[in-house]
C-alpha positions as CSV (number, residue, x, y, z in Angstrom):
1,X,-10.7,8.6,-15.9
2,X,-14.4,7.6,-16.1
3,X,-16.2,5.5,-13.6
4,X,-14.5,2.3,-13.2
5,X,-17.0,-0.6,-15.4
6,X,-16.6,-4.2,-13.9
7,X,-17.3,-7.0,-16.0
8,X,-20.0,-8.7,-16.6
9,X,-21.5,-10.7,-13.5
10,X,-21.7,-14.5,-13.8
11,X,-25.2,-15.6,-12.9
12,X,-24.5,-19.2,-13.7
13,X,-22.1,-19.0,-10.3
14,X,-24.5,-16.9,-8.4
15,X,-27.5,-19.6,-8.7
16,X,-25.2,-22.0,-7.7
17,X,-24.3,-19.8,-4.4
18,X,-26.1,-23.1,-2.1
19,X,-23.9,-25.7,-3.6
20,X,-21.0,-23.7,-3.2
21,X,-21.3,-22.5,0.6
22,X,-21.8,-26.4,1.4
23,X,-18.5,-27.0,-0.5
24,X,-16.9,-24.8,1.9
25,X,-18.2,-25.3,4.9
26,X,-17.0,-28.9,4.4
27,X,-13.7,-27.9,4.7
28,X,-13.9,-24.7,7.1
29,X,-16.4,-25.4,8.9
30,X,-19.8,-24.2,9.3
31,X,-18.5,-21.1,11.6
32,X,-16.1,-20.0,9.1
33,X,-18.1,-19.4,6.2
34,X,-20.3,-16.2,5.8
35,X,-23.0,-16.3,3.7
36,X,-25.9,-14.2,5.1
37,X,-26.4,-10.9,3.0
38,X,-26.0,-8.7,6.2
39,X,-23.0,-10.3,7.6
40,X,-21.3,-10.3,3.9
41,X,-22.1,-6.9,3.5
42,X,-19.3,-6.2,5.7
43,X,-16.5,-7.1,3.0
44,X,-18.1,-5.0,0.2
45,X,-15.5,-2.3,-0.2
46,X,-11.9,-1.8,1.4
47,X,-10.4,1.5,1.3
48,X,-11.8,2.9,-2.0
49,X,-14.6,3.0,-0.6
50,X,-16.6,4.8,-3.5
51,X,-17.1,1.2,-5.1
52,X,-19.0,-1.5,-3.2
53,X,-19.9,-4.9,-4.1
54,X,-21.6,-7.9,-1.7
55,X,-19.9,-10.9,-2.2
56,X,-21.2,-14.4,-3.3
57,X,-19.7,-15.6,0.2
58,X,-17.3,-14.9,2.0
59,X,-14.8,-18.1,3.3
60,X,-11.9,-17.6,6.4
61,X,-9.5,-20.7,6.3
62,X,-7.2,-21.3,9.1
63,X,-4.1,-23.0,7.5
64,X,-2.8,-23.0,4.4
65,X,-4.3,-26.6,4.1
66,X,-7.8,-25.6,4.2
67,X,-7.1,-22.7,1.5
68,X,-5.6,-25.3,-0.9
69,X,-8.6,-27.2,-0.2
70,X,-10.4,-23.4,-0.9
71,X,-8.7,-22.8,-3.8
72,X,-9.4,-26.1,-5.2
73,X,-13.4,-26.2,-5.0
74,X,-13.7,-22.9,-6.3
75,X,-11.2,-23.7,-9.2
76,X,-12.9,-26.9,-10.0
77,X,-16.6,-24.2,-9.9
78,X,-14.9,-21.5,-12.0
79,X,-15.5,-18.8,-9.4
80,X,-13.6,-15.8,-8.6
81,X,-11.1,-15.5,-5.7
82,X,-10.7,-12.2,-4.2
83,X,-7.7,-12.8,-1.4
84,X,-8.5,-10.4,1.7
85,X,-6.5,-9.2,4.8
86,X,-7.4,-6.1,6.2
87,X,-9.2,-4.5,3.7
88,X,-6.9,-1.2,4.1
89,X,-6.7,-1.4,0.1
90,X,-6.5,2.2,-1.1
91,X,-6.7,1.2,-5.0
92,X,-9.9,-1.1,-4.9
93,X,-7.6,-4.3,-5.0
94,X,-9.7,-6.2,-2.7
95,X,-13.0,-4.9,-4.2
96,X,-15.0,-8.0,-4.8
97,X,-17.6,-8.5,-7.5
98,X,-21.2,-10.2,-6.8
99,X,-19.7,-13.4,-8.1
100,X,-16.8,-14.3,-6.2
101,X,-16.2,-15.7,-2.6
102,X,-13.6,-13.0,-0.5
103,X,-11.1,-15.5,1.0
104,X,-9.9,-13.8,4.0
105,X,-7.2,-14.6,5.9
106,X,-7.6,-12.8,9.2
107,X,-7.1,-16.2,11.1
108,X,-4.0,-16.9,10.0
109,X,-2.7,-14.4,12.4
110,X,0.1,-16.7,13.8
111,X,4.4,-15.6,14.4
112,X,5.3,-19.1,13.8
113,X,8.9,-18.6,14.6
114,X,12.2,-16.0,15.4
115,X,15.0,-16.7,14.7
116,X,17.5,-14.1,16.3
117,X,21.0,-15.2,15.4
118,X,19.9,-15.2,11.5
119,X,17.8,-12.6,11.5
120,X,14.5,-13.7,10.2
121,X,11.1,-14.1,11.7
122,X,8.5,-16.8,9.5
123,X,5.0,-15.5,10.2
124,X,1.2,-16.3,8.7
125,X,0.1,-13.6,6.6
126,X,-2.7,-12.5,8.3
127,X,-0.6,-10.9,11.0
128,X,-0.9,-7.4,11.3
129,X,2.6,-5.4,10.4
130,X,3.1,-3.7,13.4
131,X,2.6,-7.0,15.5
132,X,5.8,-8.5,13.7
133,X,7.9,-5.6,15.3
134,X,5.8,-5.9,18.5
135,X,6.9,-9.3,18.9
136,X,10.9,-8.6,18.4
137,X,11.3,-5.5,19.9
138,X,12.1,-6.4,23.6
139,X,15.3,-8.0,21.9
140,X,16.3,-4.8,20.0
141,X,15.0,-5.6,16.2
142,X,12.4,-4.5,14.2
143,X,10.4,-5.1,10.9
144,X,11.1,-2.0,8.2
145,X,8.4,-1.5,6.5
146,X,6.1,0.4,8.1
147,X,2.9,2.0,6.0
148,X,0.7,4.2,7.5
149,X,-2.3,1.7,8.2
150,X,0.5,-0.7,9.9
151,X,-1.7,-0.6,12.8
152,X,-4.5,-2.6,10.8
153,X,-2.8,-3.7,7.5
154,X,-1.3,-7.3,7.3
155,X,1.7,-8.5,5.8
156,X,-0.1,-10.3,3.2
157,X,-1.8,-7.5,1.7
158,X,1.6,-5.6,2.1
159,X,3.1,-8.3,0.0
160,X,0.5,-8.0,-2.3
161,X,0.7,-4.5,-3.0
162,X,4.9,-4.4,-2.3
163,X,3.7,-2.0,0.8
164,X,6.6,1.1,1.7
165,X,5.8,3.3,4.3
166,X,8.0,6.3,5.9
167,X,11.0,4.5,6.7
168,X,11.5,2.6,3.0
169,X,14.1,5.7,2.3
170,X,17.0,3.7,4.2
171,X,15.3,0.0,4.5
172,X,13.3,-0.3,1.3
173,X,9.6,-1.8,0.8
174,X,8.4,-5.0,1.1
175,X,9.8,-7.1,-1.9
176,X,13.5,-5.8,0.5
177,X,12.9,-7.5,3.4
178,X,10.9,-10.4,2.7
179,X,12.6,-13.9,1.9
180,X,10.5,-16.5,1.2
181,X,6.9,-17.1,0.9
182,X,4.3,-20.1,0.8
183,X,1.7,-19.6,-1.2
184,X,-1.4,-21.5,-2.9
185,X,-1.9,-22.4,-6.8
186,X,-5.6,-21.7,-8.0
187,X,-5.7,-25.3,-8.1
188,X,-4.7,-26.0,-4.4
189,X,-1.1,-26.4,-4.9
190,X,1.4,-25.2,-2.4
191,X,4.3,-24.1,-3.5
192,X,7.3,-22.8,-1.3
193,X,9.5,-20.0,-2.8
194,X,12.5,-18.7,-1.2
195,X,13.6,-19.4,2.6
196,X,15.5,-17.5,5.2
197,X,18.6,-16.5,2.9
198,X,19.8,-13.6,1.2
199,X,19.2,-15.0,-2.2
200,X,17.9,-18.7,-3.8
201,X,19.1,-20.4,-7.1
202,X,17.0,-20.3,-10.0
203,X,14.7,-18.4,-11.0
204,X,13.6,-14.9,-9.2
205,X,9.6,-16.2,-8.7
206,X,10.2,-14.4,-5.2
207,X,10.2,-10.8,-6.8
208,X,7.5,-12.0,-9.0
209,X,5.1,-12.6,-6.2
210,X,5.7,-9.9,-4.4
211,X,3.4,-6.5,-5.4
212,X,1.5,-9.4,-7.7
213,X,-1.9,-8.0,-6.4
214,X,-3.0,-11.6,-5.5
215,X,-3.3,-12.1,-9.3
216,X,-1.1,-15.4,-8.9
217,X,-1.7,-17.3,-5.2
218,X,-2.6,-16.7,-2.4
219,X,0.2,-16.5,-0.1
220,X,-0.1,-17.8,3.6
221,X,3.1,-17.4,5.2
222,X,6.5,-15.3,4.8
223,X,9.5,-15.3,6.0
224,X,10.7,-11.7,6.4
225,X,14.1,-10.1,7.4
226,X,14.2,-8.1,11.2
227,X,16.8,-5.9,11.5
228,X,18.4,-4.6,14.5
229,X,17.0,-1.3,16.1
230,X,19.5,1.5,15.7
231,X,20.8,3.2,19.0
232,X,19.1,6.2,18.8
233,X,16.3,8.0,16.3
234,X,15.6,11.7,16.0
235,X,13.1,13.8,13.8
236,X,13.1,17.6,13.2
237,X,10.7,19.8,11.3
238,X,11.2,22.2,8.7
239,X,8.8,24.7,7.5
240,X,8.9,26.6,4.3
241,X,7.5,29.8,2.8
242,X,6.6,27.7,-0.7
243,X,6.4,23.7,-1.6
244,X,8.9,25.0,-4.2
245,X,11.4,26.2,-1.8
246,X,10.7,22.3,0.7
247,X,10.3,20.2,-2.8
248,X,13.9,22.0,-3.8
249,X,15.5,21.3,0.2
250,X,14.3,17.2,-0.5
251,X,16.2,17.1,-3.7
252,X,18.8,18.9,-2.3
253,X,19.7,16.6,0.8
254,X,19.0,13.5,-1.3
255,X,21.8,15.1,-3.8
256,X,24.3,15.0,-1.3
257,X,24.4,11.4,-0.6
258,X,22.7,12.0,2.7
259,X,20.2,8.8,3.4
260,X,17.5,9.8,6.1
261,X,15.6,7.1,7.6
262,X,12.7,9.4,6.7
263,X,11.7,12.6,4.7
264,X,8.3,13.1,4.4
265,X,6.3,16.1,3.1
266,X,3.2,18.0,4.3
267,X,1.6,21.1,2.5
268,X,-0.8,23.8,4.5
269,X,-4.2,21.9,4.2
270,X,-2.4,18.8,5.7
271,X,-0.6,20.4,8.4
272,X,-3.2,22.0,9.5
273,X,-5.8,19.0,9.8
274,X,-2.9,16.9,11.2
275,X,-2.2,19.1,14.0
276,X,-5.7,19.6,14.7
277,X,-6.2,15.7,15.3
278,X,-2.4,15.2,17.4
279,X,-1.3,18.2,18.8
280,X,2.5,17.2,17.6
281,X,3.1,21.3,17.2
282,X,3.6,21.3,13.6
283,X,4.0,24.9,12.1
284,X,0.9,26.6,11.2
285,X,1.8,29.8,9.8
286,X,4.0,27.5,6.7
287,X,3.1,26.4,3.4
288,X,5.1,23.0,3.6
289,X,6.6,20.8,6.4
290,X,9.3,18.4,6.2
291,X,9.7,15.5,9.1
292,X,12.9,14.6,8.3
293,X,14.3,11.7,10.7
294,X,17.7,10.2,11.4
295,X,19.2,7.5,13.3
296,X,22.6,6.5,14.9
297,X,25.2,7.1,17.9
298,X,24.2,10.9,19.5
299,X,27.5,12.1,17.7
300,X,26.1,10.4,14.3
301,X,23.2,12.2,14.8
302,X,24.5,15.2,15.7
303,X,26.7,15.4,12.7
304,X,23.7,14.8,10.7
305,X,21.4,17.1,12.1
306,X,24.3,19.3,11.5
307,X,24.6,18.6,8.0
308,X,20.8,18.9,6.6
309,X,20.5,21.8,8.4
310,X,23.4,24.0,6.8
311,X,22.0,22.2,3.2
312,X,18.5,23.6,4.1
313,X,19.3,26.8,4.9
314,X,19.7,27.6,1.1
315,X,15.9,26.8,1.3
316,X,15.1,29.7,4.0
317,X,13.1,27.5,5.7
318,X,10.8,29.5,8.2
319,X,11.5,27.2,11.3
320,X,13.5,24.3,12.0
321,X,12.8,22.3,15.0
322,X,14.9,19.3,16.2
323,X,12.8,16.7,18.6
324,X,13.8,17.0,22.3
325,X,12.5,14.0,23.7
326,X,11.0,10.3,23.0
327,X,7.4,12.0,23.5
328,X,8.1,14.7,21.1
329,X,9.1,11.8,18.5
330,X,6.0,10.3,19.2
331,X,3.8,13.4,18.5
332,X,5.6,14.0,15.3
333,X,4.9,10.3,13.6
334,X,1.6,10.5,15.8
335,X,0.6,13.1,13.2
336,X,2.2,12.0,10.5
337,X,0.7,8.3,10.6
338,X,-2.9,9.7,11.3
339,X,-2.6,12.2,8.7
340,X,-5.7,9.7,6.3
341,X,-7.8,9.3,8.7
342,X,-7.8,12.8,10.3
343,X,-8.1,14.2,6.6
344,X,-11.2,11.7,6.5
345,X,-12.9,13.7,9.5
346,X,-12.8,16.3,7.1
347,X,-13.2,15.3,3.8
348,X,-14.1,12.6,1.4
349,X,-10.8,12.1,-0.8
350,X,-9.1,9.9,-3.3
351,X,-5.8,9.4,-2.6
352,X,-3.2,9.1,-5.2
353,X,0.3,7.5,-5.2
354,X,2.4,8.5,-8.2
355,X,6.1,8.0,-8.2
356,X,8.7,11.0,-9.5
357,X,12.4,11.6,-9.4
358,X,13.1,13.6,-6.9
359,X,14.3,16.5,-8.8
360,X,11.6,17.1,-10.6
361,X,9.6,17.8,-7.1
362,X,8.9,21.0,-7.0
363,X,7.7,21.3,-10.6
364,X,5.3,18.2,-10.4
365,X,3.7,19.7,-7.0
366,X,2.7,23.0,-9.1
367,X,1.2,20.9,-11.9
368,X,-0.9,18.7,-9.1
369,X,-2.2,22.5,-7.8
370,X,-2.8,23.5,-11.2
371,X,-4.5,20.2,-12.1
372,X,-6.3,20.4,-8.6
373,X,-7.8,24.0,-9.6
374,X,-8.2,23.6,-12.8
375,X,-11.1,20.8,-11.7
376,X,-12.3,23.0,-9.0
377,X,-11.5,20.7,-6.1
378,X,-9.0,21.0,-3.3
379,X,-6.0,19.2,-2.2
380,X,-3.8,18.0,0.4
381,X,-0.3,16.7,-0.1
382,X,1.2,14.1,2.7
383,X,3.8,12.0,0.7
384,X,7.5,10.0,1.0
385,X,9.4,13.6,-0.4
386,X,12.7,11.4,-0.1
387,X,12.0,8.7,-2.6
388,X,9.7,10.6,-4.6
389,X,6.2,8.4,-4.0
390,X,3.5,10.8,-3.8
391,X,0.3,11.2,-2.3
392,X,-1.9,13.9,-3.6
393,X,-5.3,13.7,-1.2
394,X,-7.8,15.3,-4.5
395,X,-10.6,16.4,-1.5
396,X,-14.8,15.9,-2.9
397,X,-18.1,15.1,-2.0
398,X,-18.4,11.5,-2.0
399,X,-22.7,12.0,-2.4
400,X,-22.3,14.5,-5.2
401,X,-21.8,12.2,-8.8
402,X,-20.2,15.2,-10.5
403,X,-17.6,16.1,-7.5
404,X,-16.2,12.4,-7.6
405,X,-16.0,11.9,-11.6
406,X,-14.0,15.1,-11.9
407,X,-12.1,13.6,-8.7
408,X,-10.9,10.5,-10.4
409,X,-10.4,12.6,-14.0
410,X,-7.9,14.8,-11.4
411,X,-6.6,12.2,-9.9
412,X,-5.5,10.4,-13.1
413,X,-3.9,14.0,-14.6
414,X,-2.1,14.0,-11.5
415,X,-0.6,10.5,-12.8
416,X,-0.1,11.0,-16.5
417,X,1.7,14.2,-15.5
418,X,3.9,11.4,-13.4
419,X,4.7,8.9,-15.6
420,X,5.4,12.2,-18.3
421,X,8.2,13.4,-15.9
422,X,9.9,9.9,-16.0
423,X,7.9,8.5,-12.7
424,X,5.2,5.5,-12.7
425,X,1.7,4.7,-12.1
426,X,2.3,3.6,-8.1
427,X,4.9,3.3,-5.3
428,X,3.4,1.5,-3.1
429,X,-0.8,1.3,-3.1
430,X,-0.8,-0.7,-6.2
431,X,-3.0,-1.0,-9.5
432,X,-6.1,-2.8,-8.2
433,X,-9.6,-0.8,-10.0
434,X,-8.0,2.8,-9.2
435,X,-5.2,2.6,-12.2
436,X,-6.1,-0.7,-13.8
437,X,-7.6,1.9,-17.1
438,X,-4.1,3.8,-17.0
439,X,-1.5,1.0,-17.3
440,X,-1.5,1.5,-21.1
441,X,-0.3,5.0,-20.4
442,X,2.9,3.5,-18.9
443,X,3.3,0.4,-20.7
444,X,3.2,-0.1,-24.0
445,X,0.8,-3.0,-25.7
446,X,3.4,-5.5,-25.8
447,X,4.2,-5.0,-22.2
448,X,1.2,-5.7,-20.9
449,X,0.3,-8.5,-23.1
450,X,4.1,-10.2,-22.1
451,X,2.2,-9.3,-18.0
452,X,-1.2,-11.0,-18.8
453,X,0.3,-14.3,-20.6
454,X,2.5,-14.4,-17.4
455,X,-0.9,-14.1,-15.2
456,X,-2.4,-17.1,-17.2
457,X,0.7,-19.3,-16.7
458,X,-0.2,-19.1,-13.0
459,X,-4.1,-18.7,-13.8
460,X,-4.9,-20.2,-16.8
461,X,-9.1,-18.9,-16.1
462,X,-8.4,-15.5,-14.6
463,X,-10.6,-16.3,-11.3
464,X,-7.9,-14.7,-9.0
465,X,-8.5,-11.1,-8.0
466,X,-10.2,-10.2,-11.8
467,X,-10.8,-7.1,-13.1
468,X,-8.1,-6.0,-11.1
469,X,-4.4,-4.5,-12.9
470,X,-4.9,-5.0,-16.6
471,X,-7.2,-2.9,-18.6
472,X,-10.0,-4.6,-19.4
473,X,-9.9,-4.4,-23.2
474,X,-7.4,-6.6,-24.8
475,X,-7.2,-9.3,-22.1
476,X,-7.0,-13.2,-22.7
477,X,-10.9,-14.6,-22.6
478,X,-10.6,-17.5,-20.2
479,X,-12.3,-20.7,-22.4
């Protein structure tokens, strides 16, 4: 992988910048447009942050009305749309180019309604994904999906990027456990898909939208399932001598039909910055950890706990440690939900997010060593072991040219060796710029071209979220 080219800038829209901020503030409001250079300068990048680009403007509408009314100037201008929540983006999807207005949509931050009995809470897209459970919890439910950045991340970037997290083992990602959505044409219409069932007639546009990378709409509000809390959680931790020996316990548990609500893998270099940041008392003297958590009545617990501990003794695991207490829990997942931002105390790093079968673990982990070493670079593995979506951290020196091309030509061995062993591209970060030059590795020509005529149906001039997904070679020419 080379470093990621951008298309060409329009200069056309940039010299038209004044006109266009007017536009906008005429339906916003002059408070909610940013146009000064300093004050853009603060939406350049999102979580890839080795690529940067100021935005033409940047525009925050406060109902889905006013981003029609968005949509529809900047349609009628030709100007790109690049639809922002958090900016927590770890493939460059929100990565905005020098000619297009970020639309973010941090003030539509608004749970608009709960509905207990049916299970279903409607919500604005700009709230935060831990704020939908914090709303529900004093009444014993709780949204699934939980990614690491859950803290900061929204639930429109989550449906954007069909966001997992830790617990997706048992309650699946996103596109399970949202309903129906609202969302906005490029040419201000708003369309309604969905609704707070289990399933609508026609056409499945639903699972369309969801993980579309805001190459369709821009959706504004969801209605997502919440699911009743289960009577009791626990998590233990099992270290291992090899990440053969912990890759071959994951396969092994998943084999026999046991269904954690969480198995997640750490390898030495993780562990050890982990600990370092939350003192959960992970294992330091182990070449891999599992967190492996599970949920139920204490005597469905029990028997669990009881059950993946006589599979993982086939494993010789080092040390097994069952949680004692709600504090304990809460050190464990402290760790484990920190572990990118403490490895970023440390160390620059790309991070990957390749999907495998499960029982090719253990194999696939040598390769991403041998891969690893092979460029010279380090690397930390923190990934979902129990559906197989990985997360190789390839460790470099962001202000060293060399160090971060031979990063990203790691990075992208680690997912050709992926989709080789039968897995894909991503689980859960999506495309955006990070794998947008590898999708013809997975997909063959005709695939993506039946993908890109489906993107023009919705966006006949390719102004939302371009350069973004499809290589850039081979794609329709907007007239």
């Amino acid at each position: 992988m080379n470093a990621i080219v951008m298309p060409p800038v329009d200069e056309t829209v940039i010299a038209r910048r004044d006109q266009i901020v007017a536009a906008l503030r005429a339906v916003v409001g002059d408070a909610h447009v940013i146009s000064s250079e300093d004050e853009r300068r603060a939406y350049e990048t999102d979580a890839l942050t080795a690529y940067r680009a100021v935005p033409l403007a940047v525009v925050l509408p406060g109902s889905t009305e006013e981003v029609a009314g968005v949509l529809k100037i900047l349609s009628a201008e030709k100007v790109k749309v690049i639809a922002r929540g958090a900016g927590t983006s770890l493939s460059g999807g929100a990565l905005p180019s020098p000619d297009a207005v970020v639309v973010g949509l941090a003030r539509l931050n608004r749970i608009l309604d709960i509905d207990y009995d049916n299970r279903v809470a409607r919500v604005q897209t700009g709230v935060t994904n831990i704020n939908i459970t914090n709303a529900v919890a004093h009444r014993g439910f709780f949204y699934a999906p939980d990614p690491s950045s859950q803290l900061a991340c929204t639930i429109g970037g989550n449906i954007a990027m069909n966001s997992g997290g830790a617990h997706c083992l048992k309650y699946g990602v996103t596109t399970n456990n949202v309903l129906g959505l609202r969302m906005v044409l490029i040419d201000g219409t708003i369309l309604d898909l969905g609704g707070a069932w289990l399933d609508a007639p026609g056409y499945d546009l639903l699972g369309l939208i969801v993980g579309s990378e805001g190459q369709l709409g821009v959706v504004t509000e969801a209605t997502v399932r919440i699911l009743r809390a289960a009577e009791g959680a626990r998590p233990m931790l099992m270290g291992f001598a090899s990440a053969e020996a912990a890759g071959g316990c994951v396969a092994a548990i998943i084999g026999s039909g046991i269904i954690p609500v969480a198995l997640e893998y750490m390898d030495r270099p993780a562990i050890k910055v982990c600990e370092a940041f939350a003192h959960a008392g992970y294992p330091l003297d182990v070449e891999a950890l599992l967190i492996i958590e599970v949920e139920g009545s204490e005597p469905e617990i029990a028997d669990l706990i009881e059950r993946i501990t006589a599979i993982a003794k086939d494993f010789n695991p080092s040390t097994m440690r069952v949680s004692r207490s709600e504090a304990e829990s809460a050190a464990i997942w402290k760790g484990r939900k920190s572990a990118f931002g403490a490895m970023g105390r440390v160390a620059d790093y790309i991070c990957m997010d390749g999907v495998i079968p499960t029982g090719r673990l253990p194999e696939v982990l040598r390769r991403v060593a041998d891969i690893s070493a092979g460029y010279g670079l380090q690397v930390a593995n923190i990934f979902h072991a129990g559906d197989g979506n990985l997360h190789p951290l390839v460790l470099y020196n962001m202000n060293d040219p060399a160090e971060q091309e031979k990063a990203e030509a790691a990075g992208a061995d680690i997912l050709r060796f992926c989709v080789e062993v039968g897995g894909c591209l991503t689980g859960e970060h999506g495309v955006g710029i990070e794998k947008r030059d590898l999708m013809a590795i997975q997909f063959a020509p005709v695939d993506l071209d039946a993908q890109m005529r489906l993107k023009s149906v919705f966006d006949p001039d390719w102004l939302l979220n371009p350069a973004k997904v499809f290589p850039l070679e081979g794609r329709p020419v907007p007239a």
